[in-house]
N, C-alpha and C positions, 0 to 999 in steps of 0.2 A: 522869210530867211532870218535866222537868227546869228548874230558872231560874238564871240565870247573873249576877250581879252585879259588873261591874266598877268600877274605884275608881285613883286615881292618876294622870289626867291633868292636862296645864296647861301654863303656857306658862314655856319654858326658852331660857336664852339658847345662841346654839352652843358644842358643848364641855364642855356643861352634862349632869348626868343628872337618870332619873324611873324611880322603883318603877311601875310598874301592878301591878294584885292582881285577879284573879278569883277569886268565891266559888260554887261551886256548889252548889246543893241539892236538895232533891227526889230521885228513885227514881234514886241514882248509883251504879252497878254497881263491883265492884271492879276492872277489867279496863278501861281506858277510853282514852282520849289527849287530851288536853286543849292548846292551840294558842293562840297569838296570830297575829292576820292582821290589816292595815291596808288603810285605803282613803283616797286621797286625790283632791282635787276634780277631777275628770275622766278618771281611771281605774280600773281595775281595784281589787277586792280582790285582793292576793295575800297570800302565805305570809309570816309572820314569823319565826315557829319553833314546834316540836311536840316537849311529853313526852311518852311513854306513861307508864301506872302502873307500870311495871319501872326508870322511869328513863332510859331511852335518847330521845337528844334530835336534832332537825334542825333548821339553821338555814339562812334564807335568805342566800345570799353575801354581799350588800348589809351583814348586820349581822351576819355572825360576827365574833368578838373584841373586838365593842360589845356586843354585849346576850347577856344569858343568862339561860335560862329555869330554871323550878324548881318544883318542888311538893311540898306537905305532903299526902299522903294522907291522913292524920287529918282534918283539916280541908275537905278536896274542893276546894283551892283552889293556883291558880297564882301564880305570879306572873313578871314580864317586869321586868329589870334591865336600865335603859337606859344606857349610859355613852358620852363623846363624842359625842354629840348631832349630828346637821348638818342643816339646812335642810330636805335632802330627805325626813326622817324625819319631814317633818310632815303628818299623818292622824289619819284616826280608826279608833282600836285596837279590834279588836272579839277578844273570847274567845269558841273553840267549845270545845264535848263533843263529843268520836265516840265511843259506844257501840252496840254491838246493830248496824252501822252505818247510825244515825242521828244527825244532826248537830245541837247545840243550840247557839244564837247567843246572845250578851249584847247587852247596847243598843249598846255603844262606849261609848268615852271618848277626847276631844279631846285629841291632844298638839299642840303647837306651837312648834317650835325657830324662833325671829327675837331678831335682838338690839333 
């Protein structure tokens, strides 16, 4: 069993930035990929960006050269560095785990860019 803790939403003006931090715990294998993905009010989840635990990262277009992702393996936790903030980045941030390829989901956490 895996549970996934996220932390660091709220509401930012445009242009503005926000830490999120995911904490993973329970049976966390060392070999894993850990991800932020958003979803906002009437569509899709997509992709935001993904580490694996070697470090190699993928970001969605939308937010390369704004946000960058990062992880403490010691810790089992991510986290997502948001910078320049714009309207449309406003959703709710969910963190997954892929391991074993099984996917474990956090609850989300509310970001909201409006001035």
């Amino acid at each position: 069993q895996v549970q996934l803790v996220e932390s660091g939403g709220g509401l930012v003006q445009p242009g503005g930035s926000l830490r999120l931090s995911c904490a993973a715990s329970g049976s966390i294998r060392g070999i894993n990929t850990m991800g932020w993905y958003r979803q906002a009010p009437g569509k899709q989840r997509e992709l935001v960006a993904t580490i694996t635990s070697g470090f190699t990262t993928n970001y969605a277009d939308s937010v390369k050269g704004r946000f960058t992702i990062s992880r403490d393996n010691d810790k089992n936790t991510v986290y997502l560095q948001m910078n320049s903030l714009k309207p449309e980045d406003t959703a709710i941030y969910y963190c997954k785990l892929n391991q074993w390829s099984r996917n474990y989901w956090g609850q989300g956490t509310q970001v909201t860019v409006s001035s």
